[in-house]
C-alpha positions in Angstrom: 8.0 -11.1 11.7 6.9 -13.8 9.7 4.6 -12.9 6.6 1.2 -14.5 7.8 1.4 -13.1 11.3 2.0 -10.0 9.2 -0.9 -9.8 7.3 -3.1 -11.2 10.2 -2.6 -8.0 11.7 -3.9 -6.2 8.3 -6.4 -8.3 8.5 -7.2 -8.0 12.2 -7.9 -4.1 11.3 -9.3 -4.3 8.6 -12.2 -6.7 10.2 -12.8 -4.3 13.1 -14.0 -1.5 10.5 -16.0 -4.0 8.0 -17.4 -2.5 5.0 -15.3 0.6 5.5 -11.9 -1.0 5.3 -11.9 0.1 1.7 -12.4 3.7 2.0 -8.9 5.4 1.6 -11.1 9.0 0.7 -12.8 10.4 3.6 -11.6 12.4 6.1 -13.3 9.8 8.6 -11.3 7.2 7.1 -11.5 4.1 10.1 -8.5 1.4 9.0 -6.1 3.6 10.3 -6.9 4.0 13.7 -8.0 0.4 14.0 -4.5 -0.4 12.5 -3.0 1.3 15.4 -5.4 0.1 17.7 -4.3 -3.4 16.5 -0.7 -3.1 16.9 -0.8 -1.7 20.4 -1.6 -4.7 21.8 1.9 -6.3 20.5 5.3 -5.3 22.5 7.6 -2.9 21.1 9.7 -5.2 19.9 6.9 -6.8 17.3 6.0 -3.4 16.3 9.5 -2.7 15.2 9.3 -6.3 13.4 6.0 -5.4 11.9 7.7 -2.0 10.6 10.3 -4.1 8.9 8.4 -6.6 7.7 6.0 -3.4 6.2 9.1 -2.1 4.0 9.9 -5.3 2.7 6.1 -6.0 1.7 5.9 -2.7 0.0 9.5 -2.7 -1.4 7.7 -6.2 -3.3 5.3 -4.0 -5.0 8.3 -1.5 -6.6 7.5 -2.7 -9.8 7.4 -0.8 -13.3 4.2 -2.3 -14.3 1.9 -1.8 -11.2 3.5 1.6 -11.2 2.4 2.4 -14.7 -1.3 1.3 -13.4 -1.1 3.8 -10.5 0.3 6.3 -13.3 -3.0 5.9 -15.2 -5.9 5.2 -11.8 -4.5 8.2 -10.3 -3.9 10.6 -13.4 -0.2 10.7 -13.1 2.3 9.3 -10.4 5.6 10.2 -9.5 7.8 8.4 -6.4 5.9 9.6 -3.2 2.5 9.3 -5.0 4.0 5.7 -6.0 4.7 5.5 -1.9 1.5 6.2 -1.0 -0.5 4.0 -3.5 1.6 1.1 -2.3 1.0 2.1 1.5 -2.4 2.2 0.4 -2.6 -1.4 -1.6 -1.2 -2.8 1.5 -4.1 -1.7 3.3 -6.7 -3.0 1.3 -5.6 -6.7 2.2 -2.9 -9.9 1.1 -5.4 -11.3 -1.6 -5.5 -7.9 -3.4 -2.1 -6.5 -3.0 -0.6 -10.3 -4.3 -3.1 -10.1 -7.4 -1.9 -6.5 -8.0 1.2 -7.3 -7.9 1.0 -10.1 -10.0 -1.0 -8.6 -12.1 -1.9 -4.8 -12.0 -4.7 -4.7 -14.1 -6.6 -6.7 -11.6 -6.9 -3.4 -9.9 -10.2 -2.8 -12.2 -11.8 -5.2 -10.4 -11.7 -2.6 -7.5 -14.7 -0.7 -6.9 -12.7 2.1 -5.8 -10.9 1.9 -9.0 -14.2 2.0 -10.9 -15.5 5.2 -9.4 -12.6 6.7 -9.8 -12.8 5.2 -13.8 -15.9 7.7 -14.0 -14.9 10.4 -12.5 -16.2 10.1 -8.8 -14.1 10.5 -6.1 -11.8 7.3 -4.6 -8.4 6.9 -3.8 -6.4 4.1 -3.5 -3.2 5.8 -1.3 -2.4 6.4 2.0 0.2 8.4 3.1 2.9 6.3 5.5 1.6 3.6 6.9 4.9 4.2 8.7 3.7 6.8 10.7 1.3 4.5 12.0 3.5 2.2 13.5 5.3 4.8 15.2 1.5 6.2 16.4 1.5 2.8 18.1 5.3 2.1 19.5 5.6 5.7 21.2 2.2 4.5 22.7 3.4 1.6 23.6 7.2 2.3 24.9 6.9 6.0 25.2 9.3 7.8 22.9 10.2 6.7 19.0 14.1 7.0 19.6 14.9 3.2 19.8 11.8 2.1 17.5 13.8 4.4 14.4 17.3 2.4 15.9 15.6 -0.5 15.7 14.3 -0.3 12.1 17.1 0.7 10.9 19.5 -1.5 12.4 17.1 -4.5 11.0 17.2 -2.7 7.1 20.3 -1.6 7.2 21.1 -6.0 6.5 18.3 -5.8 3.8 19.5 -5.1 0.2 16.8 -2.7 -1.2 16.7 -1.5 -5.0 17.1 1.7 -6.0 14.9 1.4 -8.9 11.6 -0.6 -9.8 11.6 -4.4 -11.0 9.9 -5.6 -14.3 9.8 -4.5 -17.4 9.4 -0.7 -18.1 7.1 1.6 -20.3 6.6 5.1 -21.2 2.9 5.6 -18.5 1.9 8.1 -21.4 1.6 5.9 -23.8 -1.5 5.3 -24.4 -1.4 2.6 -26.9 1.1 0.7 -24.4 -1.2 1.0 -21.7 -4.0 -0.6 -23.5 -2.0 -3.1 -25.0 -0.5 -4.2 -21.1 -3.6 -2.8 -19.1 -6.6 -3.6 -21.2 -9.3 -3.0 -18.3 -7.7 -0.5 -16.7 -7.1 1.3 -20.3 -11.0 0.7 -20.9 -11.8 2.5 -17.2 -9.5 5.8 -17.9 -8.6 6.0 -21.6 -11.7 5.1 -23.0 -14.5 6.2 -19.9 
């Protein structure tokens, strides 16, 4: 699936819930029913493309340095917390998951972020946007046997790494957080 149709469908979602497209927390969380609402109108065979085109978007964002910022916004991080945060940064749009990518201290422009820099509840996560998909192809075609052959087939061509890009730091260090995090240091080592 090509990239822009890709996130025109995040983007098609995230539209039909408005202000509440941010809002990962509550337990009435809206994006991901409208996500699934979105990709039922497409035919099985874009949902599986959208599911492939999903792990190669969040396999961008296996990166050292935005994982170290999700090590200090969430109070620790270890690899499915990493999953979900990246699930979760694909859900709050292209022009925020490309700057965070780019450049994870942007994240304290977030106002999640900053709630969760004082102490009030947020999170950035979600837990398999995977599971979404396969909401919407077993809605679509009826059973999830040919969607998982599908995806797989399509990956199994894809060379994924086994461990994160960019350059690596101890996330307890607080010195080296503030030095390569400045904001985000300033939100949860010094708030």
């Amino acid at each position: 699936m090509e990239i822009d149709t890709w996130w025109g469908i995040i983007d098609r979602a995230r539209t039909a819930v408005g202000d509440r497209a941010d809002d990962r927390d509550g337990a009435d969380d809206p994006l991901p029913r409208a996500l699934v609402d979105v990709l039922v109108g497409l035919t099985p065979e874009e949902i599986a493309a959208f599911a492939v085109t999903h792990v190669e978007v969040k396999d961008s964002a296996y990166r050292y340095p935005l994982w170290n910022a999700a090590y200090l916004i969430e109070g620790g991080c270890g690899d499915d917390g990493f999953t979900d945060f990246r699930d979760g940064l694909v859900l709050l749009g292209r022009d925020t998951f490309t700057r965070a990518v780019a450049d994870p201290d942007t994240l304290a422009d977030l106002p999640v972020v900053v709630r969760m820099g004082t102490g009030n509840k947020g999170w950035i996560g979600y837990e398999a946007v995977g599971y979404l998909v396969k909401d919407a192809y077993r809605a679509v075609r009826g059973e999830v046997d040919s969607f998982d052959a599908v995806v797989d087939g399509a990956l199994s061509t894809t060379t994924r790494s086994r461990t994160p890009a960019g350059e690596r730091w101890d996330p307890e260090d607080e010195d080296e957080a503030r030095r390569r995090l400045p904001r985000l240091a300033a939100l949860f080592l010094e708030g």
